[in-house]
Structures are given as structure tokens and as C-alpha cells.
C-alpha positions in Angstrom: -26.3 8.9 53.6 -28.1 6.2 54.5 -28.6 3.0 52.1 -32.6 3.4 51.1 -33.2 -0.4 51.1 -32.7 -0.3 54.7 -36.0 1.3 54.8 -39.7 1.1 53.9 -40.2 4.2 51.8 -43.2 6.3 51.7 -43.9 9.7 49.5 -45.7 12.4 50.2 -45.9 15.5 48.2 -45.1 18.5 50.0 -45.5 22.1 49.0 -42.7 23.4 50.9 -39.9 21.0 51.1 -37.7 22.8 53.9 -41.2 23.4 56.2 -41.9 19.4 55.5 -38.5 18.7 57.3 -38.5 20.8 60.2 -42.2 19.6 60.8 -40.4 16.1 60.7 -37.6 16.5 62.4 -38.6 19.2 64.7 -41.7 17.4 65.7 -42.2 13.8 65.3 -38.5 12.4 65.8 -37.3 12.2 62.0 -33.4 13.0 61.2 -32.4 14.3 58.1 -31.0 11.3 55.7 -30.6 13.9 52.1 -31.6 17.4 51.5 -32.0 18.2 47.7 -34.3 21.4 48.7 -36.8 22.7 47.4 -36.9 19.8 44.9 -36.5 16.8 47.3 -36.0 15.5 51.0 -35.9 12.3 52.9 -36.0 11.9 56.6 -36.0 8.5 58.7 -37.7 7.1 61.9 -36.7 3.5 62.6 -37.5 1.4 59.5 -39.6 4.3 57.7 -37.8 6.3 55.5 -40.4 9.5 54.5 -39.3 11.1 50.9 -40.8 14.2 50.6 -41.1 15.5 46.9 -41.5 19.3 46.6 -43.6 20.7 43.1 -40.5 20.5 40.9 -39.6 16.8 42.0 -39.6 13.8 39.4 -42.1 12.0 42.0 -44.2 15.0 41.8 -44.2 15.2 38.2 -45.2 11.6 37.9 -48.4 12.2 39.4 -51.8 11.9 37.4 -53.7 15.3 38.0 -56.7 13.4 39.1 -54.2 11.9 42.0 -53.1 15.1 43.5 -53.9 16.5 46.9 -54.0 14.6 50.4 -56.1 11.3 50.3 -56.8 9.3 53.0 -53.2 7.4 53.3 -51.4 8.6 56.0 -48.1 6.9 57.9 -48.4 5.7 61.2 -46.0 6.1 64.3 -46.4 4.1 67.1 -45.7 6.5 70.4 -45.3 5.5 74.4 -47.6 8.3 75.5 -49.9 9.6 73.6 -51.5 12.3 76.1 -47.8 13.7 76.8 -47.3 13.7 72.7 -51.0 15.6 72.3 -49.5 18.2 74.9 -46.0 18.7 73.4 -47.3 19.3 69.8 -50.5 21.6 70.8 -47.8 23.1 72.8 -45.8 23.8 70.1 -49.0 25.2 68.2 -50.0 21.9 65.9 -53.5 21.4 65.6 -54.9 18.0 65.1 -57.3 16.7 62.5 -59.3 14.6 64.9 -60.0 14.0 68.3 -58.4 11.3 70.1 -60.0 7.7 69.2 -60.2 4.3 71.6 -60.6 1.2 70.3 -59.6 -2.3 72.0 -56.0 -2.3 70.0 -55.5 1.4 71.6 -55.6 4.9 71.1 -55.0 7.0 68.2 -54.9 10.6 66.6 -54.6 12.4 63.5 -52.4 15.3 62.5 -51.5 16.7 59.4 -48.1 18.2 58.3 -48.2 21.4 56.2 -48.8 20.3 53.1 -51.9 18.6 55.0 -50.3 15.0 54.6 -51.8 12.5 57.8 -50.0 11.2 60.3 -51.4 8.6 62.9 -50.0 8.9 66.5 -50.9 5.5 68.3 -50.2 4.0 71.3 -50.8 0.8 71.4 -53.3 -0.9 74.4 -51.3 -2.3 77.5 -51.7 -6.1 77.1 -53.1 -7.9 79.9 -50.2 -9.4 82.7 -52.3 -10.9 84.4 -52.3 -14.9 84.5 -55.3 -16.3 84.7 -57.4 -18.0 87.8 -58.2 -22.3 87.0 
């Protein structure tokens, strides 16, 4: 296991701990880090380290019932290609919550694992190379 404060944690409540990892890992490039299931999971990408907290988890517990349910936080993953990512996943039968946005920092889209928790794919815009003329 992995020390945890070599990470930037974020948890998201999951109905269905063991369907919350292989969406993960399967998917969008997570490795298992610690399997507690169906209580508890965490899986890592680079620097994010994604705790997923199943019903019977303390995290889960510790939530206010006005708090519960998706909101609109959601983790973002910064991806080289973001048409060949939209391909792969509707190829593996994902939906997507959006359609893909443009915007002058670059392009971005929304999924939602299956507890309905967002994730942002983004690919950042290509900077110019170009020098410029005098």
C-alpha cells in the first residue's frame, strides 16, 4: 500500500464499491491502492488518490442527510486525446452526461461513474509555437 500523503484525496460515495473500482480501473487508468469491499476502496492516478466509500463506510456515515447524492463536484483528468477517449469509453458502452464543450483553455466532457459521481475528461488547448513576426 501506498503512503496516502503522497496523494490529493478525494471521496466519493459509491453504492457498489467493487462496480466503483472496475469503472476506475477498467476505464479511466486507476490501479487498485486498498480493497476493504463493500465498505471501502481507494484507487490512484498520478497525484489523485480517489477513496470510494460504499453505504456501510465511516465516510459514508459521516454525511449529513441533506448532503447526500451527486452534487456538482466532480474530479478532473487531464487526457492527450480526447476524441480517441470519447470512442473507447462509448465503445465500451459509457454514456456521457454532456456533450463535448470548447472553450479557449480546451476541450472537455462529462461522465459519470455508477453511483452517478462526475468526472471531467479534458484535454488541454495546444499552445501556440509559433514566435512571433517584429
Amino acid at each position: 500500500m501506498t503512503q496516502p500523503d503522497q496523494y490529493v484525496s478525494v471521496r466519493y460515495l459509491v453504492d457498489d464499491v467493487p462496480a466503483a473500482v472496475d469503472f476506475y480501473t477498467t476505464h479511466l487508468g486507476f490501479r487498485l491502492n486498498t480493497n476493504a469491499a463493500p465498505a471501502f476502496a481507494d484507487v490512484v492516478r498520478g497525484p489523485l488518490r480517489l477513496l470510494l466509500s460504499g453505504p456501510t463506510s465511516s465516510g459514508a456515515r459521516a454525511t449529513p442527510e441533506d448532503a447526500t447524492g451527486p452534487g456538482h463536484n466532480r474530479i478532473h483528468l487531464v487526457v492527450d486525446n480526447l476524441n480517441a477517449d470519447i470512442d473507447r469509453l462509448r465503445g465500451a458502452g459509457l454514456s456521457f452526461r454532456s456533450e463535448p464543450v470548447f472553450g479557449p483553455g480546451g476541450r472537455q466532457i462529462l461522465l459519470a461513474d455508477p453511483a452517478g459521481n462526475l468526472i471531467e475528461l479534458f484535454q488541454p488547448a495546444l499552445e501556440s509555437k509559433a514566435t512571433p513576426t517584429p
